[in-house]
N, C-alpha and C positions, 0 to 999 in steps of 0.2 A: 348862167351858172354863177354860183355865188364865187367872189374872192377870196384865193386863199393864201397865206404865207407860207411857203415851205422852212419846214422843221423838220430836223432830221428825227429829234427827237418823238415828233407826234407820229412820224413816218415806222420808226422801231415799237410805237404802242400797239398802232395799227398791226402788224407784222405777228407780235407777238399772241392778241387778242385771235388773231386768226389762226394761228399755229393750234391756240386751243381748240376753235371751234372746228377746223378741222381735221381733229384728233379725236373729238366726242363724236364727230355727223359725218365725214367725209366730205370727198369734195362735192358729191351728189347733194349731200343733204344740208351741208351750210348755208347759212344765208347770210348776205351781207350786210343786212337791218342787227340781226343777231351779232355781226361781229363789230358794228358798229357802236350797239349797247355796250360789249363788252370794254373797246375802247373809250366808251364814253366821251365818241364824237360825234360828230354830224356825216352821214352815209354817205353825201356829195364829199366829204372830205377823202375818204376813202376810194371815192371814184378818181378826184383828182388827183388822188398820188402813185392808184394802180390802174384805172380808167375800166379794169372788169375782173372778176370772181377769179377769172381764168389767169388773168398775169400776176392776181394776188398769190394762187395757189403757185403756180409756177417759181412767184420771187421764195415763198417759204420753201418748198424745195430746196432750191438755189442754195438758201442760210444754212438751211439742216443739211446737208451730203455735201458741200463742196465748200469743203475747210479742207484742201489739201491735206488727206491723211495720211494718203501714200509717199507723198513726200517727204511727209517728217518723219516716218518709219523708215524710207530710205536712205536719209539723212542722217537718224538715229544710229543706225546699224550700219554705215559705211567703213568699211574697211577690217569688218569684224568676219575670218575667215571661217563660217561657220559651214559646216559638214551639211547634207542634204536633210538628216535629220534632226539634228539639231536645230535648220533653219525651218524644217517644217511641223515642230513641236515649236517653235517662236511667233510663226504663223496662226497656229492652232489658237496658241495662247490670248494674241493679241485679239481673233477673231473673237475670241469668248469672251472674253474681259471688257473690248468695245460695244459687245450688244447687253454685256450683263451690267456695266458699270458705266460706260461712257453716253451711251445712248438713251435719254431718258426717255418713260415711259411710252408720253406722247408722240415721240418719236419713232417709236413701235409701233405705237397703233394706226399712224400717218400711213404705216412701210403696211400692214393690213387692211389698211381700206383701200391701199392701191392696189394690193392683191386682188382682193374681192371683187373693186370696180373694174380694173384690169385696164384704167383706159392708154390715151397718148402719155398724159404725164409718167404712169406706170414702165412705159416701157423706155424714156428719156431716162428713166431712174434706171433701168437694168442694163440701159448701154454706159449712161455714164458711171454708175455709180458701180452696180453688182456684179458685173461680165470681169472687168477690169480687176478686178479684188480676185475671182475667181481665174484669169488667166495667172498670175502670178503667183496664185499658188500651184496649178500646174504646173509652171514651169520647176518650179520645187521638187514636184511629186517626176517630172519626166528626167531633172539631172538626175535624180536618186536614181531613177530604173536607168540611165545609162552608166553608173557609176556604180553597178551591180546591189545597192541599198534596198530596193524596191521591186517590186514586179506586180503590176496589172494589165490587164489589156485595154483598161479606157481610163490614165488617167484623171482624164476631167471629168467624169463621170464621177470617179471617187470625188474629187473636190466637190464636186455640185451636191451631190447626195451629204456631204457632210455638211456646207455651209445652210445647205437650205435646213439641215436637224437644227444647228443652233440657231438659226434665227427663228424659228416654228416652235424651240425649247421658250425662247425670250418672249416672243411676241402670245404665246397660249395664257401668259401668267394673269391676264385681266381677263378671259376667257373663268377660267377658274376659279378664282377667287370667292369665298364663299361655297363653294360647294367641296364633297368630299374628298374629289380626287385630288384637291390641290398638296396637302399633303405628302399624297404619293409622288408628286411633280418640284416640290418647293420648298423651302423651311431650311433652318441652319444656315451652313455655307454649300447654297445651290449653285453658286458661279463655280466653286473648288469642283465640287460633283462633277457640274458638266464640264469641264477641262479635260477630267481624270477619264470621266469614258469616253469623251471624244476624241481623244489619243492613243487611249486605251482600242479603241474599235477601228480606229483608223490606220494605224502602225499596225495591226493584227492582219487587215484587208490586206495593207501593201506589203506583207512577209513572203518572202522568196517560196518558192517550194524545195522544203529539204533544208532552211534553214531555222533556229530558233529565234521562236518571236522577242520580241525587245524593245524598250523603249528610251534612247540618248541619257545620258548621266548630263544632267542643264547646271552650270559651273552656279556658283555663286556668282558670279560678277555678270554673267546674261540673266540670271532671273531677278538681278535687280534692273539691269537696264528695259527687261520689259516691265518689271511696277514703272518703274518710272515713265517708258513711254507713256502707257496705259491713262498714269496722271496728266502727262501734255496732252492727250487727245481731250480727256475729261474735260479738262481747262477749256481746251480748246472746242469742243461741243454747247459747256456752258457756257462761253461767250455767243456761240452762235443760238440758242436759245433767249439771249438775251438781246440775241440781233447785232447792237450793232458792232462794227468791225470797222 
Protein backbone atom coordinates (compact mmCIF):
# COMPACT_ATOMS: atom_id res chain seq x y z
CA UNK A 1 0.00 0.00 0.00
CA UNK A 2 1.15 3.32 -0.91
CA UNK A 3 2.30 5.94 1.96
CA UNK A 4 0.23 8.15 3.25
CA UNK A 5 0.45 11.44 5.68
CA UNK A 6 -2.35 12.00 7.78
CA UNK A 7 -4.26 15.33 7.20
CA UNK A 8 -7.02 16.23 8.98
CA UNK A 9 -7.69 18.35 6.43
CA UNK A 10 -7.75 15.69 3.34
CA UNK A 11 -9.56 13.49 5.93
CA UNK A 12 -12.72 16.41 6.28
CA UNK A 13 -12.62 16.46 2.01
CA UNK A 14 -12.96 12.87 2.01
CA UNK A 15 -15.85 13.02 4.60
CA UNK A 16 -17.56 15.76 2.89
CA UNK A 17 -17.19 14.41 -0.93
CA UNK A 18 -19.10 11.31 0.50
CA UNK A 19 -21.69 13.10 2.56
CA UNK A 20 -22.62 14.09 -1.10
CA UNK A 21 -22.36 10.89 -2.86
CA UNK A 22 -24.31 9.40 -0.41
CA UNK A 23 -27.03 11.73 -0.52
CA UNK A 24 -27.51 11.43 -4.43
CA UNK A 25 -26.99 7.11 -4.37
CA UNK A 26 -27.19 5.74 -0.88
CA UNK A 27 -25.33 3.71 0.87
CA UNK A 28 -26.17 0.79 -1.69
CA UNK A 29 -25.42 2.70 -4.59
CA UNK A 30 -22.18 4.83 -3.85
CA UNK A 31 -19.14 3.94 -4.78
CA UNK A 32 -16.00 4.77 -3.52
CA UNK A 33 -14.01 5.39 -6.96
CA UNK A 34 -16.93 8.07 -7.26
CA UNK A 35 -16.21 9.52 -3.92
CA UNK A 36 -12.82 9.53 -4.59
CA UNK A 37 -13.23 11.62 -7.99
CA UNK A 38 -15.25 13.86 -6.11
CA UNK A 39 -12.48 14.44 -3.42
CA UNK A 40 -10.16 14.53 -6.03
CA UNK A 41 -7.87 11.98 -4.39
CA UNK A 42 -6.30 8.68 -4.73
CA UNK A 43 -9.12 5.83 -3.57
CA UNK A 44 -6.27 3.91 -1.33
CA UNK A 45 -6.34 7.35 0.19
CA UNK A 46 -9.70 6.92 1.22
CA UNK A 47 -9.11 3.33 2.32
CA UNK A 48 -6.37 4.43 4.52
CA UNK A 49 -8.25 6.84 6.44
CA UNK A 50 -11.59 4.80 6.76
CA UNK A 51 -10.28 1.34 5.51
CA UNK A 52 -14.08 0.55 4.05
CA UNK A 53 -17.39 1.98 2.42
CA UNK A 54 -19.06 0.84 5.75
CA UNK A 55 -16.95 2.96 8.45
CA UNK A 56 -16.89 5.86 5.81
CA UNK A 57 -20.86 5.79 5.86
CA UNK A 58 -20.83 5.22 9.57
CA UNK A 59 -18.06 8.11 10.44
CA UNK A 60 -20.78 10.55 8.24
CA UNK A 61 -23.38 9.58 10.26
CA UNK A 62 -21.44 10.06 13.29
CA UNK A 63 -20.90 14.32 11.89
CA UNK A 64 -24.50 14.70 10.80
CA UNK A 65 -26.74 13.36 14.20
CA UNK A 66 -24.32 13.62 17.02
CA UNK A 67 -23.74 17.27 17.46
CA UNK A 68 -25.25 17.05 20.91
CA UNK A 69 -28.57 18.78 20.10
CA UNK A 70 -30.30 17.83 23.05
CA UNK A 71 -27.98 19.11 25.13
CA UNK A 72 -27.86 22.42 24.01
CA UNK A 73 -31.67 22.65 24.10
CA UNK A 74 -31.42 21.49 27.58
CA UNK A 75 -28.89 23.90 28.36
CA UNK A 76 -30.73 26.61 26.50
CA UNK A 77 -34.06 26.26 28.41
CA UNK A 78 -32.67 25.31 31.86
CA UNK A 79 -34.46 26.79 34.53
CA UNK A 80 -37.18 28.30 32.34
CA UNK A 81 -40.52 27.19 34.20
CA UNK A 82 -42.42 26.47 31.30
CA UNK A 83 -46.06 24.91 31.65
CA UNK A 84 -46.60 21.30 29.74
CA UNK A 85 -47.90 23.31 26.84
CA UNK A 86 -46.01 25.75 26.45
CA UNK A 87 -43.03 23.24 26.68
CA UNK A 88 -44.59 21.12 24.10
CA UNK A 89 -45.49 24.04 21.52
CA UNK A 90 -41.35 24.79 22.20
CA UNK A 91 -40.85 21.21 21.25
CA UNK A 92 -43.01 21.32 18.22
CA UNK A 93 -41.34 24.44 17.17
CA UNK A 94 -37.70 23.30 17.46
CA UNK A 95 -38.79 19.97 15.71
CA UNK A 96 -39.93 21.91 12.64
CA UNK A 97 -37.41 24.53 12.45
CA UNK A 98 -34.44 21.89 12.76
CA UNK A 99 -35.74 19.67 9.83
CA UNK A 100 -36.91 22.95 7.90
CA UNK A 101 -34.05 25.18 8.57
CA UNK A 102 -31.16 23.35 10.28
CA UNK A 103 -30.91 20.31 8.44
CA UNK A 104 -29.75 20.68 5.02
CA UNK A 105 -31.14 19.02 2.34
CA UNK A 106 -28.56 16.28 1.92
CA UNK A 107 -29.08 15.46 5.06
CA UNK A 108 -32.76 14.61 4.38
CA UNK A 109 -32.25 12.69 1.71
CA UNK A 110 -29.18 10.63 3.71
CA UNK A 111 -32.36 10.24 6.69
CA UNK A 112 -34.37 8.51 3.15
CA UNK A 113 -32.32 6.34 1.81
CA UNK A 114 -31.98 4.94 5.11
CA UNK A 115 -35.46 4.71 5.29
CA UNK A 116 -35.79 2.98 2.04
CA UNK A 117 -32.53 0.68 2.60
CA UNK A 118 -33.67 0.05 6.15
CA UNK A 119 -30.42 -1.42 7.04
CA UNK A 120 -28.08 -1.67 10.39
CA UNK A 121 -26.91 1.82 10.05
CA UNK A 122 -30.73 2.81 9.86
CA UNK A 123 -31.65 1.43 12.87
CA UNK A 124 -28.20 2.81 15.06
CA UNK A 125 -29.86 6.10 13.75
CA UNK A 126 -33.32 5.45 15.31
CA UNK A 127 -31.92 4.20 18.63
CA UNK A 128 -29.50 6.95 18.88
CA UNK A 129 -30.71 9.61 17.11
CA UNK A 130 -34.79 9.43 16.60
CA UNK A 131 -36.29 7.25 19.76
CA UNK A 132 -34.48 9.58 22.10
CA UNK A 133 -36.00 12.92 20.45
CA UNK A 134 -39.30 11.09 20.61
CA UNK A 135 -39.13 9.87 24.31
CA UNK A 136 -38.69 13.51 25.52
CA UNK A 137 -41.37 14.68 23.95
CA UNK A 138 -43.56 12.13 25.48
CA UNK A 139 -42.55 12.77 28.38
CA UNK A 140 -43.95 16.29 27.70
CA UNK A 141 -47.05 15.02 26.17
CA UNK A 142 -47.58 12.31 29.73
CA UNK A 143 -46.76 15.57 32.42
CA UNK A 144 -49.48 17.44 30.49
CA UNK A 145 -52.04 14.39 30.90
CA UNK A 146 -51.13 14.09 34.48
CA UNK A 147 -51.28 17.56 35.15
CA UNK A 148 -54.86 17.40 33.83
CA UNK A 149 -53.59 19.76 30.21
CA UNK A 150 -53.97 16.66 28.05
CA UNK A 151 -55.70 13.51 27.47
CA UNK A 152 -54.72 10.55 25.11
CA UNK A 153 -54.57 6.93 25.49
CA UNK A 154 -51.08 6.37 23.69
CA UNK A 155 -49.06 9.23 24.22
CA UNK A 156 -46.25 8.20 22.22
CA UNK A 157 -48.05 7.20 19.64
CA UNK A 158 -49.15 10.84 19.21
CA UNK A 159 -45.57 12.06 19.32
CA UNK A 160 -44.41 9.34 16.63
CA UNK A 161 -47.35 10.01 14.25
CA UNK A 162 -46.47 13.77 14.52
CA UNK A 163 -42.68 13.62 14.15
CA UNK A 164 -42.76 11.19 11.59
CA UNK A 165 -45.47 14.00 9.56
CA UNK A 166 -42.64 16.59 9.80
CA UNK A 167 -39.91 14.68 8.78
CA UNK A 168 -42.09 12.89 5.68
CA UNK A 169 -43.29 16.93 5.16
CA UNK A 170 -39.23 17.96 4.88
CA UNK A 171 -37.86 14.95 3.45
CA UNK A 172 -40.94 14.76 0.12
CA UNK A 173 -39.58 18.24 -0.99
CA UNK A 174 -36.92 16.74 -3.56
CA UNK A 175 -39.44 14.08 -4.29
CA UNK A 176 -41.59 16.86 -5.77
CA UNK A 177 -39.89 19.27 -7.07
CA UNK A 178 -40.84 19.92 -10.69
CA UNK A 179 -43.85 18.49 -10.74
CA UNK A 180 -47.48 19.88 -9.99
CA UNK A 181 -48.13 18.87 -6.61
CA UNK A 182 -45.22 20.68 -5.17
CA UNK A 183 -47.03 23.80 -5.02
CA UNK A 184 -49.77 22.40 -3.08
CA UNK A 185 -46.91 21.10 -0.52
CA UNK A 186 -44.41 24.11 -0.59
CA UNK A 187 -43.74 27.83 -1.71
CA UNK A 188 -43.98 31.14 0.62
CA UNK A 189 -43.23 30.45 4.14
CA UNK A 190 -43.60 26.40 4.27
CA UNK A 191 -41.67 26.07 7.50
CA UNK A 192 -44.50 28.94 9.38
CA UNK A 193 -47.32 26.59 7.54
CA UNK A 194 -45.98 23.45 8.92
CA UNK A 195 -45.63 24.76 12.64
CA UNK A 196 -49.04 26.22 12.48
CA UNK A 197 -50.90 22.81 11.62
CA UNK A 198 -48.62 20.79 13.44
CA UNK A 199 -49.70 22.48 16.59
CA UNK A 200 -52.64 23.19 15.44
CA UNK A 201 -53.49 19.16 14.89
CA UNK A 202 -51.65 18.12 17.65
CA UNK A 203 -52.98 20.29 20.70
CA UNK A 204 -56.44 19.46 18.95
CA UNK A 205 -55.60 15.49 19.39
CA UNK A 206 -54.50 16.04 23.01
CA UNK A 207 -57.77 18.26 24.18
CA UNK A 208 -59.57 16.86 27.06
CA UNK A 209 -63.14 15.82 26.53
CA UNK A 210 -65.40 18.50 27.51
CA UNK A 211 -62.85 21.01 27.33
CA UNK A 212 -62.18 23.88 24.79
CA UNK A 213 -59.39 23.40 22.42
CA UNK A 214 -56.36 25.99 22.62
CA UNK A 215 -53.20 26.58 21.99
CA UNK A 216 -50.47 28.49 24.86
CA UNK A 217 -50.05 32.35 24.46
CA UNK A 218 -45.78 31.80 23.57
CA UNK A 219 -44.34 35.16 25.57
CA UNK A 220 -42.10 37.19 23.53
CA UNK A 221 -38.96 36.39 25.35
CA UNK A 222 -39.53 32.08 24.56
CA UNK A 223 -40.18 32.80 20.93
CA UNK A 224 -37.16 34.57 20.77
CA UNK A 225 -35.13 32.03 22.76
CA UNK A 226 -36.27 29.43 20.26
CA UNK A 227 -35.03 31.59 16.88
CA UNK A 228 -32.22 31.83 18.67
CA UNK A 229 -31.68 28.12 19.52
CA UNK A 230 -32.83 27.14 16.14
CA UNK A 231 -29.67 29.51 14.87
CA UNK A 232 -27.18 27.51 17.34
CA UNK A 233 -28.21 24.36 16.04
CA UNK A 234 -28.00 25.83 12.36
CA UNK A 235 -24.37 26.89 13.25
CA UNK A 236 -23.97 24.07 14.79
CA UNK A 237 -25.27 21.50 11.67
CA UNK A 238 -23.28 23.73 9.30
CA UNK A 239 -20.16 23.09 11.10
CA UNK A 240 -20.79 19.46 11.03
CA UNK A 241 -21.44 19.65 7.23
CA UNK A 242 -18.40 21.10 6.97
CA UNK A 243 -17.05 18.23 9.08
CA UNK A 244 -14.55 19.23 10.94
CA UNK A 245 -15.15 19.96 14.69
Amino acid sequence: MESFKYSKETRDIILKAAKHEFAEKGFSGARMNAIAKRANVNQALIHYYFSSKENLYREVLHHLFHHEESSVIESYFEGDALTPPEALYAAIYILVYLHHDAIDPETNRIISWEIAEGGDSFKKLLVDYLYPKLERMTQIVQRGIDEGYFETTDPFLIVFNMVNFVISFENNKQYLKGTPWYGRFYGGDDGQRLLEYTVTATFKALTPAGKSFSIPEISATLQKKLYDVIQILKNMQGANNGVSQ
